[in-house]
N, C-alpha and C positions, 0 to 999 in steps of 0.2 A: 458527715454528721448533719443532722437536721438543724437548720439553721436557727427556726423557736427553739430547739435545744440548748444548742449553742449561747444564745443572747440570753435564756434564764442561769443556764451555769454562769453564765460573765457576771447578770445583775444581782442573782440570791445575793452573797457577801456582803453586798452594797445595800438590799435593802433590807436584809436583815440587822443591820448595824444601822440605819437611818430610820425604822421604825420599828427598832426591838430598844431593849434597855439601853442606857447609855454604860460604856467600860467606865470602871472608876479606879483611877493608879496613881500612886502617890509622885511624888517628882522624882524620889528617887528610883522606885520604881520603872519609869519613863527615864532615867539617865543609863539605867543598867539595859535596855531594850535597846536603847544606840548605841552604847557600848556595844553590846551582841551584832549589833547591824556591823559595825565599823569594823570588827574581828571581822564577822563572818566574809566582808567583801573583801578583805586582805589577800593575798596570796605572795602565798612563801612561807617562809620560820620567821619569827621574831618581829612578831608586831609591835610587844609592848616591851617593857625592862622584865616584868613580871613575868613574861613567857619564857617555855623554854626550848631548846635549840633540840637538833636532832640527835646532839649526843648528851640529853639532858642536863645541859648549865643552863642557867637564867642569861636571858639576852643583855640584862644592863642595860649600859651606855650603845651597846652595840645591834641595840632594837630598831624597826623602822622608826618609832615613836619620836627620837633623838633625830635619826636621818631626815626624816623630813618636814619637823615641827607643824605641825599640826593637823596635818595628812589624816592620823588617822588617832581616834579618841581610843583610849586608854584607862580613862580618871576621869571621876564624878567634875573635879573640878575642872574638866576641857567641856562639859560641858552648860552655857551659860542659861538661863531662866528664861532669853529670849527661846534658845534650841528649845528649850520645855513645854513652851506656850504654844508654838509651832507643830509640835507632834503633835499636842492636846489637839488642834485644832483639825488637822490632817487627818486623825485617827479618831474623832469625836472622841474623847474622854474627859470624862470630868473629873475636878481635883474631890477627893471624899471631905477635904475640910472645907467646902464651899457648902456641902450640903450637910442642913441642918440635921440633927440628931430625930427632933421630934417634931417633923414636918407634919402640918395641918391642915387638912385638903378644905378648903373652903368652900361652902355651898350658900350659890348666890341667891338661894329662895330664901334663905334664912335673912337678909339684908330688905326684901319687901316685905318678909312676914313683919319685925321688927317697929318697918316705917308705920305700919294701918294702924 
């Protein structure tokens, strides 16, 4: 493969998220995407209590979730508001309640017009 090829397939992603809009996802939002993550990396049956087994019962107590506390997220509440701040940051996303409803672009000529 051509190597300018190559280096733009690696950078588009990157710069398309670093000067296209910013994502905007709630916290909960961003707790269910690491949940996703934390299944997805799992291997085997019975991640969580919620899951179920190959001969369809619910895992329970007999889930990894239980086996190795805290190995692998499950629940909104394994994941704490530092974890949330940290993907924000990783993933550029912004919380939608940070940003105002009826944002007002400001035009700095209108501040000399003002002063004369």
């Amino acid at each position: 493969m051509n190597w300018k090829l190559f280096c733009a397939i690696l950078v588009f992603p990157l710069s398309a998220n670093a000067f296209g809009e910013l994502k905007a996802m709630t916290d909960d939002e961003i707790r269910q995407n690491i949940i996703k993550a934390s299944l997805k990396s799992f291997e085997g049956e019975c991640p969580c209590p919620y899951s179920r087994d190959s001969k369809g019962r619910e895992c329970g107590e007999d889930s990894e979730y239980f086996r190795s506390r805290g190995k692998i997220l499950c629940y909104r509440q394994d994941i704490s508001i530092a974890d949330v701040n940290a993907y924000r940051l990783k993933y550029t996303i912004i919380d939608p309640k940070s940003v105002p409803q009826n944002r007002q672009i400001l035009d700095p000529t209108e501040d000399a017009k003002k002063s004369q």
